[in-house]
N, C-alpha and C positions, 0 to 999 in steps of 0.2 A: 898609051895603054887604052884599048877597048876595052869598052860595057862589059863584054865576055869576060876578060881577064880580070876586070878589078871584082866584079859577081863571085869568079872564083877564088881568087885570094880573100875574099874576106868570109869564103866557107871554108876553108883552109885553115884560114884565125880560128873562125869560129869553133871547129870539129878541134884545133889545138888547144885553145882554152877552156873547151868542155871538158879536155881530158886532164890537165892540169887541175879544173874547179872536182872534177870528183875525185882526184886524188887527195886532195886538201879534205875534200868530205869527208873519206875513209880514214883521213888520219884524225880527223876530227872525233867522229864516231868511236874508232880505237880507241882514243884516249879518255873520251866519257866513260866506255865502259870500263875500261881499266882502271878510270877514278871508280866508279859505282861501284868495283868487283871491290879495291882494297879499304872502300868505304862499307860496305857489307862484311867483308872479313873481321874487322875491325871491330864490329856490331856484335859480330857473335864472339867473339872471342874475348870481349869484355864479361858477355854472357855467360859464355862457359867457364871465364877465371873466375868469378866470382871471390875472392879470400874472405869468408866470415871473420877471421877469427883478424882480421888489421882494422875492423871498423871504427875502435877505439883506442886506437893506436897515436901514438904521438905525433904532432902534426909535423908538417917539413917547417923548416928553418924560414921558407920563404913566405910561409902564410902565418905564421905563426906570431911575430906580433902583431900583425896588421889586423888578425882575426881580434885578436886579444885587447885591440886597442877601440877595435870599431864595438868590441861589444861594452867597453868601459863607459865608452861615448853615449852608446846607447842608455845604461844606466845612471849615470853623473850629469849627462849633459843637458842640456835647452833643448826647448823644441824644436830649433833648427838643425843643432847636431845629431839630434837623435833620427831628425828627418834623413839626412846627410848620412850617419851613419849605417842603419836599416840597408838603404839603399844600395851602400857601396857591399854591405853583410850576404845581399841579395843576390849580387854578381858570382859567389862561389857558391851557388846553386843551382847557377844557369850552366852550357855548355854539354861537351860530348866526356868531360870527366868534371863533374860537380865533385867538390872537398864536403861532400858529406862527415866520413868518417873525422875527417878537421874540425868541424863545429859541433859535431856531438863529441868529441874531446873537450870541448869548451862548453859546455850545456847551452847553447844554444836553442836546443829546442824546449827549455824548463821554459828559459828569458822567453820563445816567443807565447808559451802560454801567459806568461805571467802580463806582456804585450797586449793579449788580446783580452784578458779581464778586467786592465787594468781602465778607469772611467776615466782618468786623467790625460791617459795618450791619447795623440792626436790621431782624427780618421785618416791622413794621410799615411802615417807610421804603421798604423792596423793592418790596411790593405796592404802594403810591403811586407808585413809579417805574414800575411793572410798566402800572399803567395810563395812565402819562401814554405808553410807550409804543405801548402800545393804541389811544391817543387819537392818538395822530400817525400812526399806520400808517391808522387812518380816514381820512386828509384827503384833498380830492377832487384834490392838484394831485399828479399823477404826480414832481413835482420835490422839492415834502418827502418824499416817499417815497424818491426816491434818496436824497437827504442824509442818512436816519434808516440807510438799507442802507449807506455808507457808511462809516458809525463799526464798522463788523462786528458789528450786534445780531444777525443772524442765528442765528451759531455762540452766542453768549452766552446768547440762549431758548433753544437746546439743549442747552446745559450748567446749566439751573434745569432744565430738565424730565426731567436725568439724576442732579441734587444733590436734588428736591423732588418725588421719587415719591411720598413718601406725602401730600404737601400739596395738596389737590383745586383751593383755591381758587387757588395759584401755578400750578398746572396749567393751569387754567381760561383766567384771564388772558391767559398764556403763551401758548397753545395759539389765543387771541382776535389776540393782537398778529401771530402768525406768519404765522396764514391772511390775513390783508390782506395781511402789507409782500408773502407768494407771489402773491399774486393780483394785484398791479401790477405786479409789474416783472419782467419774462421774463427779464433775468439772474440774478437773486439764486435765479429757481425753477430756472435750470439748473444752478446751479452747486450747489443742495442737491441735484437729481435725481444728479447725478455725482459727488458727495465722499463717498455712501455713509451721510448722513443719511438719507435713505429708508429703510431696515431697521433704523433705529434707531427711528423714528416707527413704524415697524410692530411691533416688540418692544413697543411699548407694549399692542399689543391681547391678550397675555401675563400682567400684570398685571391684578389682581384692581379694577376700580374702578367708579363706581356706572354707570348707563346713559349717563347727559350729557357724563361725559368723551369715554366713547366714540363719542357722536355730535359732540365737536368735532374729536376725530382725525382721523372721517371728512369731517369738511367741510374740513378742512386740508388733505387727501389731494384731493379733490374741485376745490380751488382748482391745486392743481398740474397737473391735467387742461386748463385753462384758457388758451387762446393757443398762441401758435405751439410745435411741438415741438423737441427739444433734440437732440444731435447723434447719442446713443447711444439707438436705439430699441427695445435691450434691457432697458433701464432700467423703460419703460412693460409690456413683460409683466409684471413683478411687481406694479406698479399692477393691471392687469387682474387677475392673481390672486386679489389681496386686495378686489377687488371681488366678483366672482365668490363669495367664498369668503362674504364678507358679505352677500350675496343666500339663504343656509341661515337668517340667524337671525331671530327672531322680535316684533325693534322694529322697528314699523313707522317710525321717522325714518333706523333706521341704514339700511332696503329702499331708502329712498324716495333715501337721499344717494350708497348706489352703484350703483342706477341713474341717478342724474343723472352720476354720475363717467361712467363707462361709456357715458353718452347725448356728454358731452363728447367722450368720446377717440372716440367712433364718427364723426366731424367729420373725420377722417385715412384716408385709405382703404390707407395703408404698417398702419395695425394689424390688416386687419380677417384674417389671418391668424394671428395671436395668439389673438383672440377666436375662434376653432376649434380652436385647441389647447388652451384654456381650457375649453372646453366651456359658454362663456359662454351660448351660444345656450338652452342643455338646462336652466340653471339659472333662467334669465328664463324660459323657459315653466312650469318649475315651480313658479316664484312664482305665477303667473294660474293655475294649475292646484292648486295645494293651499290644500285648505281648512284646515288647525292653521295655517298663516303669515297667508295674508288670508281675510278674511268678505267676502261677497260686499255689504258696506256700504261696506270699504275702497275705494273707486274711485277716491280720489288717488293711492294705491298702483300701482294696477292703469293710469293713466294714464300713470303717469312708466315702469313699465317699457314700457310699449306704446310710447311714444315713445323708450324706449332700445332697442327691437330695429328700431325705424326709422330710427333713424338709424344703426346698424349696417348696413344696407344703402343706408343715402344715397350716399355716392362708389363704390360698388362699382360697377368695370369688367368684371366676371369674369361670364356670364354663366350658365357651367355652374356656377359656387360658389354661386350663389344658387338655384338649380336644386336642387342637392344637398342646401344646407340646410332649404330646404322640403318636398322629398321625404323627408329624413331625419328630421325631428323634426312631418312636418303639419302644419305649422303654421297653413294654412286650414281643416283641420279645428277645430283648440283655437279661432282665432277664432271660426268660427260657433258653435263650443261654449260663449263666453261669450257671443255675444247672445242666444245661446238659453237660457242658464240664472243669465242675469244681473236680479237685480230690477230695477234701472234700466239700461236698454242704453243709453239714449239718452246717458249721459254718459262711456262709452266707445267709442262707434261714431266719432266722429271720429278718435281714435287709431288705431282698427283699419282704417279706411279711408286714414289715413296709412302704415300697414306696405303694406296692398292696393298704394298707390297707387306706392312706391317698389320695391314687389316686379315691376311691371310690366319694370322692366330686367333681368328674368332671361330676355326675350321671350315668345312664343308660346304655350310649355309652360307658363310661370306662368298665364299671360292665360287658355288651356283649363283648369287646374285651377280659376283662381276662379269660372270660368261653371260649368264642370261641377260646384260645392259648392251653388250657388246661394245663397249671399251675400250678392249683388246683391241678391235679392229681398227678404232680410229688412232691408235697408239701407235699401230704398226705403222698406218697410213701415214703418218706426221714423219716417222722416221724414214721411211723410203723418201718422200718427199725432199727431207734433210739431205738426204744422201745429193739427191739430183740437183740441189742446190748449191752443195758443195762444189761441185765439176762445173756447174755455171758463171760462179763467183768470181770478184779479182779477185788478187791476192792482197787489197785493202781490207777485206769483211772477212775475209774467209781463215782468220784463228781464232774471232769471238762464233762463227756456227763451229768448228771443228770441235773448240772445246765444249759446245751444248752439243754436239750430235755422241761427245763422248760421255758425258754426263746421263746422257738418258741413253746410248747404249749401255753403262753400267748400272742404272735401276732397274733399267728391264731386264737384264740378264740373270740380276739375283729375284727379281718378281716372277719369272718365269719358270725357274728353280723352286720357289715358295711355293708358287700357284700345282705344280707340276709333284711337287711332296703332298699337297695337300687334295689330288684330286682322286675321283674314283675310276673306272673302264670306262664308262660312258663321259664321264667328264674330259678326261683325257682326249676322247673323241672329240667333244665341243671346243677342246682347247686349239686340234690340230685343224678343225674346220676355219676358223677364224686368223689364220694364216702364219699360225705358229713355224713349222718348217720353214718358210720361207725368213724369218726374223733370224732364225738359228744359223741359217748359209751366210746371212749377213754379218752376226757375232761372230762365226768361228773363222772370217778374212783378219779379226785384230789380234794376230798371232802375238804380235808383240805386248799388248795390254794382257797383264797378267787376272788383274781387278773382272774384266768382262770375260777371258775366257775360261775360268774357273768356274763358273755358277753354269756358262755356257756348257760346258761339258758335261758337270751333272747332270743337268735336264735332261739330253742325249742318252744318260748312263740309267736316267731311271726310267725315260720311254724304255727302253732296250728291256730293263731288269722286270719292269712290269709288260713286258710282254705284248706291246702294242709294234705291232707287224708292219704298219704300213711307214715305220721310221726306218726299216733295210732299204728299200724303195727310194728312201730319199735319199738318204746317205750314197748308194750308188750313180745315182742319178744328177748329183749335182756335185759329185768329186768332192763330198764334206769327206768321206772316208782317205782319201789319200793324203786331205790337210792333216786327219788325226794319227794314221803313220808318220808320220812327217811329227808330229807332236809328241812322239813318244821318245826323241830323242831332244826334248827341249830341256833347257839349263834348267828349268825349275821341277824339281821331282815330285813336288803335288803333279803339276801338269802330266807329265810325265806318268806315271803312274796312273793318273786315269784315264788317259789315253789308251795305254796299256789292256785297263779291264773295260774298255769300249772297244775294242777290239775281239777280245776274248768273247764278250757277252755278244757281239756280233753274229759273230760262227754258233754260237748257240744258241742264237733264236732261228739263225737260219737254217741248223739242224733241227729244230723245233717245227720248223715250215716246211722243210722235206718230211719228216717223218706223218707231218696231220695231212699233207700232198699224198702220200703213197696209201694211210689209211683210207682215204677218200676212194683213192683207186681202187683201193681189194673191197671198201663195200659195195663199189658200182659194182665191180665182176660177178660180186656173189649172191646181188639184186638180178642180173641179168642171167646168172646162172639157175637159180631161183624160176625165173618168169619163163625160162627155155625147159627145167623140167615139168612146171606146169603144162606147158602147151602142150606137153608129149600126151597126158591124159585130157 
């Protein structure tokens, strides 16, 4: 056998065991997801059965002494048994079905209050109890959750985290169990907000301890933000404070946890006077604006505050407050200041067109600053750009740009709707100089995204209804009119319907423009008719 022959037999192998290895791949692959799909199934459907009413039901046959014996041990026995026991008590709270409802048949969670007050049990037993509280404050059914706030664990976590200051990992725990049971159940968070635990949790930021504690304070803090608000709304300025005051320092998870605090309580439009006498505003721009806190790499950073000064403005009814704030601190200015000197814009421009697009309720004045910054144009710019990058891309990068090039094609389409309700004739004109039609040809290709061409068609329906003439022009001229025939027979009858009266309002502006056409003509004839009797005399 020649060189020649054995060369090609063993690309023969070769081309045969490639095809065999991706076969094996795809079966591989197949069967991951098939495991992930009925491992997700499984997920929700735990979720959706939820049974309230078996939580306290009688345990099965098979846990039921074992429960019963480990919790005897617990109380009867030595400090090893009790070690021993906790432990083995702890294993049916772990898993993808914890016997909850089995150990609160057994009071369970009185024994692990009683556990963790008690001075005689030993640290190791604490911490085992510590997390089985942990573990129950996890559970998805709102109902174990009352039962575990019931026995008053509450106040008890906050007497270990006033006995076990210098104990990181009780802290830790502690600090894990609490931010759940607050974050389910809107009484247990109101009644901490008002008995004056709050300034006790904030004394903690006083104390000398490593970073991680302090970023689970703040997310403990951050969980109390969460749900409906409590009676005394002076309670939440000292929240806001301590956010505020945590937006100076220098970890980026403690930046990132109060601005989400902060993005929460901006959901209430009763605080957004607080956060003025906070000076909350001044501080959230400083973060995007100083470089020793963020690097212009940081852009999770830089996203969660943008979306906490917008939602500071989401319920605001006050038109001249938001007027103020933006003339006070430019805030159109700093924007364009970070697309302009941001290495990647494109993964902040949806944020920033979220503050644009909420800021439009301050009216007219806001609407004229953000034309007259121009903006818009580098907004458009970043998205054409996106686009052309898209077509350039493998197919390795190219579903984290897809999903940012559709992310900020849906805030600009409802920004441009906002901006387009709220502008005047001449405004309109500044809107369409700045290369608005051209952004609109680009929204109405995502036939299929209902989200972006919904907002997209208004705009289209209110140039038309307000009478601005030079959108027939485009519409003919770039085939946006045949997409919206084409759209008048789309499964969704919003769409559908106003596709409809974009159509109808078409033929009547353009009867609108024959008719001021023909006037035009009969005053020239009757100027010139005019100038020709004169001449006669």
């Amino acid at each position: 056998m020649n060189n020649f022959q054995r060369k090609l037999k063993r690309r023969q192998q070769k081309y045969k065991n490639k095809t065999s290895r991706l076969q094996a791949l795809d079966r591989r692959i197949n069967k991951s997801q098939s495991f992930s799909r009925s491992r997700r199934d499984e997920i929700l459907s735990r979720k959706r059965n939820l049974n309230f009413n078996n939580v306290c039901k009688e345990p099965t046959i098979c846990n039921k002494n074992e429960i019963k014996n480990y919790v005897r041990q617990i109380i009867e026995g030595c400090k090893n048994e009790q070690q021993f026991a906790i432990g083995l008590l702890k294993e049916f709270t772990y898993g993808p079905k914890p016997y909850f409802s089995d150990l609160i048949f057994y009071k369970v969670p009185e024994l692990l209050n009683e556990i963790l007050v008690n001075k005689e049990i030993a640290q190791v037993v604490k911490i085992d109890a510590l997390w089985m509280v942990a573990n129950f404050s996890c559970s998805t059914s709102l109902l174990i959750t009352k039962e575990i706030i019931k026995t008053g664990i509450v106040p008890k976590l906050l007497n270990l985290l006033s006995c076990n200051k210098n104990d990181h990992e009780i802290i830790e725990i502690t600090l894990l169990a609490l931010g759940n049971l607050l974050q389910d159940c809107n009484d247990s968070k109101n009644e901490f907000l008002t008995n004056g635990s709050l300034d006790f949790l904030l004394n903690l930021y006083t104390i000398d301890y490593p970073a991680k504690v302090y970023q689970d304070i703040t997310w403990v803090l951050t969980t109390l933000c969460q749900g409906s608000l409590c009676n005394k709304l002076e309670t939440y300025s000292t929240l806001i404070e301590a956010f505020t005051q945590l937006l100076k320092e220098k970890d980026r998870h403690l930046l990132r946890m109060a601005c989400s605090g902060l993005a929460c309580l901006g959901d209430h439009k009763e605080l957004l006077s607080y956060f003025c006498t906070t000076n909350t505003f001044e501080h959230l721009l400083n973060l995007l604006l100083s470089n020793s806190q963020l690097s212009n790499k940081d852009y999770k950073t830089k996203q969660i505050a943008l979306f906490a000064i917008s939602q500071l403005f989401k319920n605001s009814n006050k038109n001249s407050l938001i007027i103020h704030i933006f003339e006070k601190y430019e805030i159109i200015q700093i924007l364009s200041d970070q697309i302009k000197n941001s290495n990647r814009p494109s993964l902040i421009v949806p944020d920033i067109i979220l503050v644009l697009k909420r800021a439009t309720q301050g009216g007219s004045k806001i609407v004229q600053a953000i034309l007259s910054s121009q903006i818009l144009t580098r907004i458009f710019h970043i998205l054409l750009q996106q686009q052309e990058e898209l077509q350039q891309q493998n197919l390795k990068f190219k579903s984290k740009t897809l999903s940012n090039l559709k992310h900020i094609q849906h805030e600009l389409s409802w920004m441009l709707f906002r901006l387009s309700s709220h502008c005047g004739q001449n405004q309109l004109s500044s809107l369409i100089d700045q290369g608005t039609f051209q952004i609109i040809s680009q929204l109405l290709k995502e036939i299929h995204d209902v989200s972006i061409l919904k907002p997209t068609l208004k705009t289209i329906n209110h140039f038309l209804i307000s009478e601005i003439f030079p959108i027939l022009d485009f519409l003919d001229e770039t085939n946006s009119l045949k997409i919206i025939e084409a759209l008048t027979h789309h499964q969704n009858n919003k769409i559908s319907d106003l596709s409809t009266d974009i159509i109808d309002n078409f033929f009547v502006c353009h009867s609108l423009v024959y008719e001021k056409e023909i006037e035009k003509e009969n005053t020239l004839i009757e100027q010139q008719q005019r100038q020709q009797f004169r001449s006669l005399f």
